[in-house]
N, CA, C and O atoms as a DFTB+ gen file, in Angstrom:
676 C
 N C O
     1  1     113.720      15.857     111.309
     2  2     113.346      14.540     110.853
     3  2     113.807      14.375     109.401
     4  3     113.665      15.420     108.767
     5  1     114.326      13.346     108.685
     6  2     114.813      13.270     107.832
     7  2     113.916      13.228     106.585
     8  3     112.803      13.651     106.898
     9  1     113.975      12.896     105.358
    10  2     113.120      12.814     104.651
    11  2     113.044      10.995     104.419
    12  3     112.193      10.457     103.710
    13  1     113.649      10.577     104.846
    14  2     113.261       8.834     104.718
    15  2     112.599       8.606     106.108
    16  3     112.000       7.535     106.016
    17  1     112.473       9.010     107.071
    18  2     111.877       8.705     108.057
    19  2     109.842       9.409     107.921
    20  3     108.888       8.850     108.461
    21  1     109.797      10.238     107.365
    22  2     108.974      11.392     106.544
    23  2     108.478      10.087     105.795
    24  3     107.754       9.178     106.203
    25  1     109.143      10.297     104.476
    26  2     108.306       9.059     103.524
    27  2     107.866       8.109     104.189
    28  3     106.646       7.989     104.305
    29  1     108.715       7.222     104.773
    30  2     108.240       5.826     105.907
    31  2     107.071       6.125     106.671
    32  3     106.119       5.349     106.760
    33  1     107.130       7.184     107.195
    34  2     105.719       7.713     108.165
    35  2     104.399       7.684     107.683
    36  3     103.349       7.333     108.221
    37  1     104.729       8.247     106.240
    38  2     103.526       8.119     105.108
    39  2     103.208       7.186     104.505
    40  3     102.037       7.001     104.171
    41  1     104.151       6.395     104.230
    42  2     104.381       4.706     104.103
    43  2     103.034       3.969     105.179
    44  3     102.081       3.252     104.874
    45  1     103.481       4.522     106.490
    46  2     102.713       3.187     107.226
    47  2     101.448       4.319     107.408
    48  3     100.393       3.837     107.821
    49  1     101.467       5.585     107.172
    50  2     100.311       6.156     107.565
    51  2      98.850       5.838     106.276
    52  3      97.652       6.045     106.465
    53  1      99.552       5.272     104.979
    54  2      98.833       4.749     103.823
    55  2      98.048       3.565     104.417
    56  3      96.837       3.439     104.597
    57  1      99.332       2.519     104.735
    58  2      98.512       0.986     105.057
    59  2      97.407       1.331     106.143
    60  3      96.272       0.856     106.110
    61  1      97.786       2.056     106.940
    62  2      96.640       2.210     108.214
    63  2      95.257       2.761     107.671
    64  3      94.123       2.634     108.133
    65  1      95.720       3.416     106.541
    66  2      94.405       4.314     106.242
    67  2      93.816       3.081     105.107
    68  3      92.643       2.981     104.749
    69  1      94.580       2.490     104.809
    70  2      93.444       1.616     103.467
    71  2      92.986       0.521     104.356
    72  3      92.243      -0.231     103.726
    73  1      93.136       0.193     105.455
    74  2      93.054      -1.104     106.168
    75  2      91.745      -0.565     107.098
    76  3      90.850      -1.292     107.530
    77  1      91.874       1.018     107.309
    78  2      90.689       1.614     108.046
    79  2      89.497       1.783     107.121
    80  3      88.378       1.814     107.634
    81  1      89.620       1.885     105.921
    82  2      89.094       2.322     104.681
    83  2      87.979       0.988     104.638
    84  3      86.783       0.764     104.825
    85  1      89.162       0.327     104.281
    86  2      88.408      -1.464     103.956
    87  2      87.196      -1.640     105.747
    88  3      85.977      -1.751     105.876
    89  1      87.934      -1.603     106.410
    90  2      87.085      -1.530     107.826
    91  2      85.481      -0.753     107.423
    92  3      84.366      -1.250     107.268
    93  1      85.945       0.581     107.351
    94  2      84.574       1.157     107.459
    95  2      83.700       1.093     106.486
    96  3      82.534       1.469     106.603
    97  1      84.436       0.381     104.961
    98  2      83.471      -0.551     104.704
    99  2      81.735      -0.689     105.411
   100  3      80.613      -0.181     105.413
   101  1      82.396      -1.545     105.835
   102  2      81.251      -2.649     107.436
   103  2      80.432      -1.342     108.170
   104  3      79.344      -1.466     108.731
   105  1      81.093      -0.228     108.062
   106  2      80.698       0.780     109.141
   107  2      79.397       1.393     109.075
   108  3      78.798       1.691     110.108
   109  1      78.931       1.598     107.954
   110  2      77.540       2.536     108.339
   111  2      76.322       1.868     109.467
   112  3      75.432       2.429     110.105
   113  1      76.705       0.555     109.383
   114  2      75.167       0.239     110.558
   115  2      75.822      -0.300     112.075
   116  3      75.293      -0.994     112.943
   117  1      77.342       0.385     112.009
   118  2      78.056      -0.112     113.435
   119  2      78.386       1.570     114.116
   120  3      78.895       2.598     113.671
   121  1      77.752       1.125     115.471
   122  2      78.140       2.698     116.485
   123  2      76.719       3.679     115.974
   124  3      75.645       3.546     115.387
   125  1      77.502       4.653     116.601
   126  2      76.511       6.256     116.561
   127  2      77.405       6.637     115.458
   128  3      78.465       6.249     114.967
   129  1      76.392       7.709     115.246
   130  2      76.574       8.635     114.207
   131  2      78.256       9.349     114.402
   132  3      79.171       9.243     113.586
   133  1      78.290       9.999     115.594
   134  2      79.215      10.356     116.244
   135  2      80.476       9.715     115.937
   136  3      81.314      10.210     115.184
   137  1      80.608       8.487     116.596
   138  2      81.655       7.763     116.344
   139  2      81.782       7.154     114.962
   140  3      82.911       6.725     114.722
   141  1      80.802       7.005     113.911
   142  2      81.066       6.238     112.466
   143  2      81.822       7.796     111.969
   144  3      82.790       7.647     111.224
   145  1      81.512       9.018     112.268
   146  2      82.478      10.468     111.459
   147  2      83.745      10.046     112.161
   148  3      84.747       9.839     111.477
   149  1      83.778       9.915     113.353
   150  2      84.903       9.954     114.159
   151  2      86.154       8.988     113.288
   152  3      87.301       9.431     113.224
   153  1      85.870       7.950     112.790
   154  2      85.922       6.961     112.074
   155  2      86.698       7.510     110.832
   156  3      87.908       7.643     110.653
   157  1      85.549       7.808     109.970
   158  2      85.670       8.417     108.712
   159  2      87.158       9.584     108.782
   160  3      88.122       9.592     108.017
   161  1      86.910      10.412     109.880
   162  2      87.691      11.444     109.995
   163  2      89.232      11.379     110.138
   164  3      90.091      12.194     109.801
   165  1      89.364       9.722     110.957
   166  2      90.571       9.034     111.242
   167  2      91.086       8.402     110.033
   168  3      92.291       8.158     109.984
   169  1      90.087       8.011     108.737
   170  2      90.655       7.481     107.465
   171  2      90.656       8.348     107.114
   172  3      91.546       8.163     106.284
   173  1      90.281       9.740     106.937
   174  2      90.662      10.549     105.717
   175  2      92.261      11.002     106.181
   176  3      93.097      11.112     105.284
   177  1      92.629      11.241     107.504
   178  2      93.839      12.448     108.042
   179  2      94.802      10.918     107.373
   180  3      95.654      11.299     106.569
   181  1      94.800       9.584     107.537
   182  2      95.637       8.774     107.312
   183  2      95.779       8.524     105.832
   184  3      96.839       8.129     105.346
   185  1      94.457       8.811     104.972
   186  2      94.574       8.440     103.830
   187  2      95.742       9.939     102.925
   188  3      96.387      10.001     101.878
   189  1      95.504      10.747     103.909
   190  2      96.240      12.611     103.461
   191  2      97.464      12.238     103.887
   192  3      98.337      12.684     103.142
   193  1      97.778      11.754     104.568
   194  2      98.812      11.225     104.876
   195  2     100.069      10.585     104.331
   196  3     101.274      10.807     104.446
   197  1      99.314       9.700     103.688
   198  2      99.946       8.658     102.820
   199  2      99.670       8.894     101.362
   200  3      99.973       8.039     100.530
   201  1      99.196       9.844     101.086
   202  2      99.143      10.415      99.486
   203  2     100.373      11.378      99.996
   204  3     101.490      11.002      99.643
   205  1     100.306      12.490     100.728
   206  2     101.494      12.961     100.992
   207  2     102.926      12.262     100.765
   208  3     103.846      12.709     100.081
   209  1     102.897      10.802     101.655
   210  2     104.364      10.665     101.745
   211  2     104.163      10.097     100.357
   212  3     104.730      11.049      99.821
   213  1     103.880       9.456      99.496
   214  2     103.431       9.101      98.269
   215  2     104.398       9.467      97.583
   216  3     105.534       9.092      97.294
   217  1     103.145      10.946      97.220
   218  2     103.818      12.305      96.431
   219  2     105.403      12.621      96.594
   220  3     106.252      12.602      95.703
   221  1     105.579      12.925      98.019
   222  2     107.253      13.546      98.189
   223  2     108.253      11.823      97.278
   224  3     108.938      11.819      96.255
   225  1     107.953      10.835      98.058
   226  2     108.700      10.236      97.194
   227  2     108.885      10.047      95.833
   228  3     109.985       9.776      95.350
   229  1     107.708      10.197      95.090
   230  2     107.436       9.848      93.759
   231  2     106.812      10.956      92.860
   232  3     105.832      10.847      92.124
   233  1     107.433      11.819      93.036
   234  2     106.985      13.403      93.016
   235  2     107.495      13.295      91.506
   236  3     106.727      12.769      90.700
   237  1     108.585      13.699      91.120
   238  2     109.632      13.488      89.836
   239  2     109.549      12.587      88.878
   240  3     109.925      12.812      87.727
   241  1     109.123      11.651      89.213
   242  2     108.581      10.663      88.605
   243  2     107.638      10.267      87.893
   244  3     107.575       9.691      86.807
   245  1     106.697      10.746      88.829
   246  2     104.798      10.985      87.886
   247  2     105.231      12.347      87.311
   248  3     104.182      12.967      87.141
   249  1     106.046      12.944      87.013
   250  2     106.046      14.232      86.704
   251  2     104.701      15.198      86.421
   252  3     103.945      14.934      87.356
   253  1     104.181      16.004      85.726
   254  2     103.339      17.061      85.438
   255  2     101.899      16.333      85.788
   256  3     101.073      16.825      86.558
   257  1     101.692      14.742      84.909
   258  2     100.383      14.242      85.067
   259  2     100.339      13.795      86.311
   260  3      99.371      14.251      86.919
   261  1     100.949      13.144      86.875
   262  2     100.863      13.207      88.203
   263  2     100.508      14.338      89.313
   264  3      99.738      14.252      90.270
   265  1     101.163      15.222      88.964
   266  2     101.272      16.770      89.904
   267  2      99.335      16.809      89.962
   268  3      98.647      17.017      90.961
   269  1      98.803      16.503      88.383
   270  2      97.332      17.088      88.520
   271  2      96.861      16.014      89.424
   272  3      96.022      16.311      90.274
   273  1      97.357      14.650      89.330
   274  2      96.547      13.409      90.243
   275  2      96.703      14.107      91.145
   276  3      95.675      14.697      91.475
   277  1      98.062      14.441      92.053
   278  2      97.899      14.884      93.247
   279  2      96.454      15.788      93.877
   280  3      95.709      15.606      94.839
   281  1      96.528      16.831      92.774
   282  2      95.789      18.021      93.300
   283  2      94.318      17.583      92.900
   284  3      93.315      18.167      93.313
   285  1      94.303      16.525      92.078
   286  2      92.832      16.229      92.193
   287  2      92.290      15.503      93.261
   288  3      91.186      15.791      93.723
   289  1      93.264      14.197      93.871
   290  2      93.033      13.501      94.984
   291  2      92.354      14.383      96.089
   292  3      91.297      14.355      96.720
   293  1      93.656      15.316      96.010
   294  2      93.518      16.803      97.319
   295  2      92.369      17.184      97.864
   296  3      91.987      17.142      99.034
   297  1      91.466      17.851      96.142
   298  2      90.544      18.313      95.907
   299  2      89.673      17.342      96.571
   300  3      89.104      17.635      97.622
   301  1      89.501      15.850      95.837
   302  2      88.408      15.378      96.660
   303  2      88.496      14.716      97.365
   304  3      87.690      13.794      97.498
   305  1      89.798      14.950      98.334
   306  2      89.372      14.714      99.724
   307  2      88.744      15.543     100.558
   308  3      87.937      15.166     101.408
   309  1      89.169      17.011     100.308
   310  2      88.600      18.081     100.657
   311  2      86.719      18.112     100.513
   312  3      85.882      18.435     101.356
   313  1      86.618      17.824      99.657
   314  2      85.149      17.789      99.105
   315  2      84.183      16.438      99.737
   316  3      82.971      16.425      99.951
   317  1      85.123      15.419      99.927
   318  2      84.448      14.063     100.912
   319  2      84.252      14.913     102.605
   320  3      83.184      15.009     103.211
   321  1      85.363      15.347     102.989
   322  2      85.270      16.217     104.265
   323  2      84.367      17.194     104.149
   324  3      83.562      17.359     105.066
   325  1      84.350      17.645     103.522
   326  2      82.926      18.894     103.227
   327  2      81.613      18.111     102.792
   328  3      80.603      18.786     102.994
   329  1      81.442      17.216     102.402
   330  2      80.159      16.293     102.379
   331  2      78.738      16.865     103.102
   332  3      77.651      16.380     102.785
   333  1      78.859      17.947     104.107
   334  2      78.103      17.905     104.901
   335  2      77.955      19.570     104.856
   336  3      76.888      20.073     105.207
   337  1      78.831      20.228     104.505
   338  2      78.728      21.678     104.181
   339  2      77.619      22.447     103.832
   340  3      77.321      23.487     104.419
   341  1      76.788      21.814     102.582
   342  2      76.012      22.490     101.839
   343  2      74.748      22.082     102.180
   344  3      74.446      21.307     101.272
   345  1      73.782      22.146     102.987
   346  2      72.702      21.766     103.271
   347  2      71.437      21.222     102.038
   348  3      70.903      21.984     101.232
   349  1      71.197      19.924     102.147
   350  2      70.550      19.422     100.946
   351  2      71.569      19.147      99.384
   352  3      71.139      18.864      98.266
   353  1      72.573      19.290      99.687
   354  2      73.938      18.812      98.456
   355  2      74.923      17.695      98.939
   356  3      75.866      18.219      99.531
   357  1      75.006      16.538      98.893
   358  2      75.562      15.662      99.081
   359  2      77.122      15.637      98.380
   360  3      77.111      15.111      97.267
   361  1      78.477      16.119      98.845
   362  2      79.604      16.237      98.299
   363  2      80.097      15.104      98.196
   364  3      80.991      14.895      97.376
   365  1      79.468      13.826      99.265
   366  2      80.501      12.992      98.831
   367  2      80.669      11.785      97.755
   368  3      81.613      10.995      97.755
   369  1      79.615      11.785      96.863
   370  2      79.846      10.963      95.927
   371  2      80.602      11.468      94.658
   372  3      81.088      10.708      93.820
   373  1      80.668      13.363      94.584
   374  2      81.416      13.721      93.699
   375  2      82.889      13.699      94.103
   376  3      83.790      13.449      93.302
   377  1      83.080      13.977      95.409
   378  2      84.205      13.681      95.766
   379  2      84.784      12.872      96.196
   380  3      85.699      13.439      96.794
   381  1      84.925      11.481      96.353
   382  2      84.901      10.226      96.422
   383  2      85.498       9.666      95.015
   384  3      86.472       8.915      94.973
   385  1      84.849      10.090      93.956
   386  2      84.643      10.061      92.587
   387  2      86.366      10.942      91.832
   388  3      87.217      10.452      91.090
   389  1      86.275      12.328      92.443
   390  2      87.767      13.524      92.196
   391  2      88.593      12.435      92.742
   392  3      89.374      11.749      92.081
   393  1      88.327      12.319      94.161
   394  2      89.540      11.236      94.806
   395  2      90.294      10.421      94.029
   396  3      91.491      10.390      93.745
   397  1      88.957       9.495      93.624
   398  2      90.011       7.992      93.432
   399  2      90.164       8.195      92.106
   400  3      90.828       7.291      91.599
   401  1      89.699       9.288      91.103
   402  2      90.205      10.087      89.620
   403  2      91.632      10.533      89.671
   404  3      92.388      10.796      88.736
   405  1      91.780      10.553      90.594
   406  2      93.444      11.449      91.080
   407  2      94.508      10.474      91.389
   408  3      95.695      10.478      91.065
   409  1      93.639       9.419      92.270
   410  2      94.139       8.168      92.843
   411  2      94.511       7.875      91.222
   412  3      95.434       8.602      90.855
   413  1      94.152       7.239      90.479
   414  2      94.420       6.322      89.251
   415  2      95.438       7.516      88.295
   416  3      96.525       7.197      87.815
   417  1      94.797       8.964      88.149
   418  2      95.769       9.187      87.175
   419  2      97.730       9.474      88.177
   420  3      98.842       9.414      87.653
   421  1      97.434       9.710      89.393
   422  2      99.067      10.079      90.080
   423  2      99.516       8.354      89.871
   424  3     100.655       8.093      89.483
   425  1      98.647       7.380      90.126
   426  2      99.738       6.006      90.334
   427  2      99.509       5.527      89.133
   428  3      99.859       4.348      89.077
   429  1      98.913       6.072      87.781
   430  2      98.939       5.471      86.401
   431  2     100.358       5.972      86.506
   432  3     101.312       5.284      86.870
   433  1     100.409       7.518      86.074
   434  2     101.769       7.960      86.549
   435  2     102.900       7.694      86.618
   436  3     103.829       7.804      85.817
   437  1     102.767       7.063      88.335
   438  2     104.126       6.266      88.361
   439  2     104.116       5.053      87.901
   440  3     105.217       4.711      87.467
   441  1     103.134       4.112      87.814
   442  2     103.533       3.285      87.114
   443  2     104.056       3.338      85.475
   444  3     104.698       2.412      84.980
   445  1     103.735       4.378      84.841
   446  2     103.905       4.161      83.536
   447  2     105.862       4.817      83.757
   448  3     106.695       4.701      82.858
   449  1     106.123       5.385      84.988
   450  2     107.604       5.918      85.183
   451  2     108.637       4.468      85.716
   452  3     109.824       4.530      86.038
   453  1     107.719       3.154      85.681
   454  2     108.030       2.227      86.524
   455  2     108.373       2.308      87.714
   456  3     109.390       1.717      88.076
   457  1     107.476       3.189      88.773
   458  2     108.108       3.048      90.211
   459  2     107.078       2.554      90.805
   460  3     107.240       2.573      92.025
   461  1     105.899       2.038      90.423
   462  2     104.842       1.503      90.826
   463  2     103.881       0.016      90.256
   464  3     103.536      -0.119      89.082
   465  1     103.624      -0.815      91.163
   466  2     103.256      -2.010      90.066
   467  2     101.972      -1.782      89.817
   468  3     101.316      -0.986      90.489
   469  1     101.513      -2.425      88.874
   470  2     100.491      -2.088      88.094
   471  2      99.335      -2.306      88.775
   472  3      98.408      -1.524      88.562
   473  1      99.154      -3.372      89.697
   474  2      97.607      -3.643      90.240
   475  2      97.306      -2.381      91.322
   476  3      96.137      -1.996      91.338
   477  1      98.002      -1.882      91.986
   478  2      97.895      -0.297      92.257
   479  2      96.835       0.513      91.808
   480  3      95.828       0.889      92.408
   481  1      97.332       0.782      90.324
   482  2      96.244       1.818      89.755
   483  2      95.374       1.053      89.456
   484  3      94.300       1.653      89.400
   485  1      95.249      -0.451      89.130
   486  2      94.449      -1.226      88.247
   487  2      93.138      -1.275      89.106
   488  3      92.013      -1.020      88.676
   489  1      93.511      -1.702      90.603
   490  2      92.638      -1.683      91.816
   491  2      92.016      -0.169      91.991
   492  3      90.829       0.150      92.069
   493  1      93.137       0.626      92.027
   494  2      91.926       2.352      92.186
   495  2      90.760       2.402      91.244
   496  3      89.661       2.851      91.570
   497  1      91.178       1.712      89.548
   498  2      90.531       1.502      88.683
   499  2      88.850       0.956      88.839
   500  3      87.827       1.641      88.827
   501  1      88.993      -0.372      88.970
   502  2      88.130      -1.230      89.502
   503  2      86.782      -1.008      90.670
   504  3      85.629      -1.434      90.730
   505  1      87.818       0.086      91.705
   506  2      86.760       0.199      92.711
   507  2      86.399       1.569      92.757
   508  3      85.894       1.977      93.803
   509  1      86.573       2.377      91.783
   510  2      85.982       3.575      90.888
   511  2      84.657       3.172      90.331
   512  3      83.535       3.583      90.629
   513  1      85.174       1.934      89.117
   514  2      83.964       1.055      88.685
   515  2      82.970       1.003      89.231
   516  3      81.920       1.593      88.977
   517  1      83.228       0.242      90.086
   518  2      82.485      -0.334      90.904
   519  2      81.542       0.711      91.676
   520  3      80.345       0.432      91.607
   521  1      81.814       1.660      92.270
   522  2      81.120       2.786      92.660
   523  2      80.585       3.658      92.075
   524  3      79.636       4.221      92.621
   525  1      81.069       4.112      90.602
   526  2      80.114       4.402      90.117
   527  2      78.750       3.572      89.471
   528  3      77.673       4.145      89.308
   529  1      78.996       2.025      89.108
   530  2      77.988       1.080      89.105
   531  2      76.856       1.219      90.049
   532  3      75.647       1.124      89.840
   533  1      77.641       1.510      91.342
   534  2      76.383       1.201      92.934
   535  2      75.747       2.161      92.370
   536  3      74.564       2.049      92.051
   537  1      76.514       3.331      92.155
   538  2      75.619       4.409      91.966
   539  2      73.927       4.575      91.369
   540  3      72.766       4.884      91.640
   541  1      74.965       4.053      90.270
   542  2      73.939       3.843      89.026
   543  2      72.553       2.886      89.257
   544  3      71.354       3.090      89.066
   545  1      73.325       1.758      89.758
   546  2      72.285       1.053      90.401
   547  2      71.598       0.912      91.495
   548  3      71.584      -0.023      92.296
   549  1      70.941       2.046      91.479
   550  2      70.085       2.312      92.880
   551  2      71.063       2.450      93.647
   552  3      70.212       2.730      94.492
   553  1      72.302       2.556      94.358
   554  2      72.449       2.715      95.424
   555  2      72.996       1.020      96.304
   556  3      73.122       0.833      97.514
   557  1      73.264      -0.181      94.921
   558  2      73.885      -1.364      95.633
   559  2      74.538      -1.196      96.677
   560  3      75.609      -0.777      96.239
   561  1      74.618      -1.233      97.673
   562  2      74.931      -1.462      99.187
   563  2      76.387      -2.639      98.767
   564  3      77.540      -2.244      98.942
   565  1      76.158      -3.756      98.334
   566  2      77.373      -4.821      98.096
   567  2      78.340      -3.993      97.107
   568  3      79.461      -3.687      97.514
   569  1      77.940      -3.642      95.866
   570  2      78.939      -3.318      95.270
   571  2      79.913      -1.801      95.741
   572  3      81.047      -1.504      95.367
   573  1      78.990      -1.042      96.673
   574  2      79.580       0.272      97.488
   575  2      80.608      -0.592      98.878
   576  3      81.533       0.001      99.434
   577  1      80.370      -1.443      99.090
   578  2      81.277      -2.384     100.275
   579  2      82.270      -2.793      99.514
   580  3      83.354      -2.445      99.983
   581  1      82.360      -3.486      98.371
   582  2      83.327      -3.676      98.020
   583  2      84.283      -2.636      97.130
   584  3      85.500      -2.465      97.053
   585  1      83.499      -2.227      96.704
   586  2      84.523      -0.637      96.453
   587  2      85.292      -0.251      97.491
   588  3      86.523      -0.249      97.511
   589  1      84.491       0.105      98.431
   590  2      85.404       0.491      99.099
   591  2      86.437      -0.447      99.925
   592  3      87.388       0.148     100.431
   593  1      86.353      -1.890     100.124
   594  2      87.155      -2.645     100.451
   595  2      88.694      -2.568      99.401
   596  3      89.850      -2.492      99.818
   597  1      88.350      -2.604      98.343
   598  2      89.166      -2.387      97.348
   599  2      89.840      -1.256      96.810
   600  3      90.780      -1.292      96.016
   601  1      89.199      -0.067      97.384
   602  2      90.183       0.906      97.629
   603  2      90.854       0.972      98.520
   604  3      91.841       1.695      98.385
   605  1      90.679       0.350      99.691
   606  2      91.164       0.104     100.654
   607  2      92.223      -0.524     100.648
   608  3      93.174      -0.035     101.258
   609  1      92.386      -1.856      99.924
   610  2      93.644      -2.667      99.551
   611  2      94.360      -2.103      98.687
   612  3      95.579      -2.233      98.793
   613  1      93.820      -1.343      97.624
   614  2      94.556      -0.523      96.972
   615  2      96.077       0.152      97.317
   616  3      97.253      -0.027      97.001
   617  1      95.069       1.264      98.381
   618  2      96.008       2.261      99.249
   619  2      96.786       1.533     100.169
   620  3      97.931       1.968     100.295
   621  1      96.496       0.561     100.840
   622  2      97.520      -0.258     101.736
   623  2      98.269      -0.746     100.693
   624  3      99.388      -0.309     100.964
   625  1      98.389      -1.500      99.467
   626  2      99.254      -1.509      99.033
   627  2     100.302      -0.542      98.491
   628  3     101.457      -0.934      98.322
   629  1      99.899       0.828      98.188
   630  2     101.206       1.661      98.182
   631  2     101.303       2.199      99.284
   632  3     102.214       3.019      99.175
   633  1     100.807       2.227     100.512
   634  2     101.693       2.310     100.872
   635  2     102.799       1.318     101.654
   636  3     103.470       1.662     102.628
   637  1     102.824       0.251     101.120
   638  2     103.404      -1.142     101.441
   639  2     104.392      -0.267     100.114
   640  3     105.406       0.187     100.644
   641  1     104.357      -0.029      99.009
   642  2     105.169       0.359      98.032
   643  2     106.362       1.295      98.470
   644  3     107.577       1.188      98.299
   645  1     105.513       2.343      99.153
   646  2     106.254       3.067      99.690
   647  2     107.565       2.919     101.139
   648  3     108.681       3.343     101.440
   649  1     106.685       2.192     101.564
   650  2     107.717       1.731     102.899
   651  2     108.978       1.435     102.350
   652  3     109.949       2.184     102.454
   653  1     108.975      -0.142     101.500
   654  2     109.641      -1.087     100.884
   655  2     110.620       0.721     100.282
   656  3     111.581       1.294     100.794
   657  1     110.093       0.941      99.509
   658  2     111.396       2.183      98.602
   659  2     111.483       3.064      99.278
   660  3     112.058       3.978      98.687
   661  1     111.086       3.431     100.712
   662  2     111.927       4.450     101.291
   663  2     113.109       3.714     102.326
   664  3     113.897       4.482     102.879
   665  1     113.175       2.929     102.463
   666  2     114.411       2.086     103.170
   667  2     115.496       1.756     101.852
   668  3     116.441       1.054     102.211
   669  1     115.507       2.024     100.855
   670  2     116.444       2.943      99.621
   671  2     116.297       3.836      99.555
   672  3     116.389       4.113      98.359
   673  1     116.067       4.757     100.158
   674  2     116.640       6.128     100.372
   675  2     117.740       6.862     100.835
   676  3     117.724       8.092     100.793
């Protein structure tokens, strides 16, 4: 498989995952338990996905500060998937938190290399905000929906970024 067919894959495997992202949103009081992980489990492999094809394209570019976005994203995706590991320790608000820390510094990154437009990171930005706000505030239910709607558009938009610049490849 080539490496533009590779990037492209990660390309559309991004939009699927921020569009699932924004979805499950809505999700905690829809289905069983069962099927809302089932869910979750299908946005994280798409959201790994599309940070992957991301990275390979725009690897050189974000150079060194980027490399750490990557491995921090990594980290807390790893740590959102482990959420459930530690009995009585809740992983996923710290990792949720590593995530979209990684998210903003890899696509500050490229944007500051110009291969990325700015509402990108500006949006990872925002719905960081915003989640740590819910946090803070008891636990807002609206402002945790729209976070995550907005990370959601976020990530569908690169990987809308990505598609578009791997057909110049």
């Amino acid at each position: 498989m080539s490496r533009t067919t590779l990037v492209r894959a990660g390309g559309m495997a991004a939009i699927v995952g921020g569009v699932l992202r924004a979805a499950a949103s809505f999700a905690p009081g829809v289905g069983s338990n069962i099927e809302q992980q089932l869910l979750y489990l299908a946005v994280d492999i798409f959201l790994l996905l599309g940070l992957l094809g991301f990275y390979e394209l725009r690897h050189q570019d974000a150079g060194r500060t980027g490399a750490v976005g990557f491995l921090l994203a990594i980290i807390g995706l790893v740590a959102v998937r482990s959420s459930r590991a530690i009995p009585g320790f809740d992983l996923y608000p710290v990792g949720a938190l590593i995530f979209v820390g990684g998210m903003i510094v890899l696509c500050g990154s490229a944007w500051i290399a110009r291969t990325l437009a700015v509402w990108v990171p500006a949006a990872f930005v925002v719905s960081a905000l915003l989640g740590v706000v819910g946090t803070v505030a008891d636990n807002s239910g609206a402002l945790f929906v729209w976070s995550g709607v907005l990370f959601g558009a976020a990530f569908s938009g690169l990987g809308r970024e990505v598609w578009l610049a791997a057909r110049r490849l």
